[in-house]
C-alpha positions as CSV (number, residue, x, y, z in Angstrom):
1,X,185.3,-62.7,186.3
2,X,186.9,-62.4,189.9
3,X,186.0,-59.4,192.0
4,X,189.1,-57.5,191.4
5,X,188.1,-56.9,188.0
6,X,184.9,-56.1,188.9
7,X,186.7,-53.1,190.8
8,X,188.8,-52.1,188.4
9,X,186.0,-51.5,186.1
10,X,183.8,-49.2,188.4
11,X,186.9,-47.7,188.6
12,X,187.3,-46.6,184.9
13,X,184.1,-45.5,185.0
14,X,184.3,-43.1,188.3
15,X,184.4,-39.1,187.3
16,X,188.4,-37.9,187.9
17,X,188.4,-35.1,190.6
18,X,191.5,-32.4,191.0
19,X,192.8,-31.4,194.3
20,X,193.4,-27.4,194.3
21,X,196.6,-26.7,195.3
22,X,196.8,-24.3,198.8
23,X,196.9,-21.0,196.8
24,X,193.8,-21.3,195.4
25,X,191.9,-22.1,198.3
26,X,191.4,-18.4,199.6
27,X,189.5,-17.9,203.0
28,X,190.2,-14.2,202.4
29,X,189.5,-11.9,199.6
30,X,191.9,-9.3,201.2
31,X,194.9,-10.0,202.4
32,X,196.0,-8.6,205.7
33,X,199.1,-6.1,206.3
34,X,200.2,-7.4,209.3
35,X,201.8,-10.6,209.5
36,X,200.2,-13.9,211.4
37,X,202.4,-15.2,214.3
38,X,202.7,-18.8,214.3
39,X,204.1,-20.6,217.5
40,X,204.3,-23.5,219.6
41,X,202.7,-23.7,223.1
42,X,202.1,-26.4,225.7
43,X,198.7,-26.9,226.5
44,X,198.4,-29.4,229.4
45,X,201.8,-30.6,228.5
46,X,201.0,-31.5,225.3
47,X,202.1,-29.5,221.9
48,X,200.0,-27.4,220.1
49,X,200.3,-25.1,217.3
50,X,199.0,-21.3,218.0
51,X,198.8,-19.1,215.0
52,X,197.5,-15.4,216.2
53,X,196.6,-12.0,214.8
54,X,194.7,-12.6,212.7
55,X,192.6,-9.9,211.4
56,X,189.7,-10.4,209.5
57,X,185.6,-11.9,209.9
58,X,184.9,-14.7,212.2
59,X,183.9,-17.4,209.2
60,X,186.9,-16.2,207.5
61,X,189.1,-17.4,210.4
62,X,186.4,-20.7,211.0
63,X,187.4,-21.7,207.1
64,X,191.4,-21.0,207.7
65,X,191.2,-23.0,210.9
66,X,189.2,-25.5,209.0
67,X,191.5,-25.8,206.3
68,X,194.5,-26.0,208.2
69,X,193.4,-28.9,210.7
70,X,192.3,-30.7,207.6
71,X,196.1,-30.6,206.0
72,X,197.0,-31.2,209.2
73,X,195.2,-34.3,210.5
74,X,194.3,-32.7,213.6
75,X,192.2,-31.2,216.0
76,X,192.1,-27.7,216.8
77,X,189.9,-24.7,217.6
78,X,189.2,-20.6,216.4
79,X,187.9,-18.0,218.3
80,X,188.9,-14.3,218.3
81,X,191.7,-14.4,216.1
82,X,193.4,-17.0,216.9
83,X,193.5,-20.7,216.0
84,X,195.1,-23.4,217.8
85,X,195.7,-27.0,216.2
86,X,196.8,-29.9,218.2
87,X,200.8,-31.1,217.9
88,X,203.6,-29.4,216.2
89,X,202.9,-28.5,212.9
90,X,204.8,-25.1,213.0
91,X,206.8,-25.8,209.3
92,X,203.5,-27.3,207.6
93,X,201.6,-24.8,208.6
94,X,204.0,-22.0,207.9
95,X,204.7,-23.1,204.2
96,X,200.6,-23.5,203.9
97,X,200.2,-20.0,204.6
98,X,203.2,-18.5,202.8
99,X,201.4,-20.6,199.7
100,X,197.9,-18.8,200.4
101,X,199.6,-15.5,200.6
102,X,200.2,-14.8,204.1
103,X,203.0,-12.7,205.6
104,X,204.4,-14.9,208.3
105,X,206.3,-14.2,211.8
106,X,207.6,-17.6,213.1
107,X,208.1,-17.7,216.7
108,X,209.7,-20.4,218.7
109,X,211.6,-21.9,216.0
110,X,214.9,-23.6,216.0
């Protein structure tokens, strides 16, 4: 019995986990009025994605921040309403927060 097979087998027996789609990963049980701006700014020359406004507890935005670095792939930071995530991700990050519910105001975009 080679290796491979071997793998294959732990395989079959390995529990089958779902992903959740976006929309039903909610950071916030009420959805806020006014729309998140989303927008892209040079930070030391480099891009970065800015999304502002947002109203709501500081966990709440920790766990959106979170969340959107992870579909991402990148770095970022939160603090007082805003979260900043490291490149350009303006579209993927616009169409992740339309999904969650979001009202959206895209700035900066061509």
């Amino acid at each position: 019995m080679d290796w491979r097979d071997k793998l294959s087998g732990l395989k079959s027996e390995l529990p089958q986990v779902e992903e959740k789609p976006a929309a039903e990963l909610k950071p916030t049980k009420k959805r806020q009025v006014e729309p998140l701006r989303v927008e892209l700014n040079k930070r030391n020359g480099k891009p970065a994605t800015l999304i502002t406004d947002f109203k709501g507890k500081d966990a709440e935005l920790k766990e959106l921040a979170k969340l959107l670095k992870v579909k991402c792939g990148a770095g970022g930071s939160s603090r007082e309403g805003e979260i900043l995530v490291q490149g350009d991700f303006r579209l993927k990050i616009v169409d992740i927060l339309v999904e969650m519910g979001f009202k959206v105001k895209k700035i900066n975009f061509k």
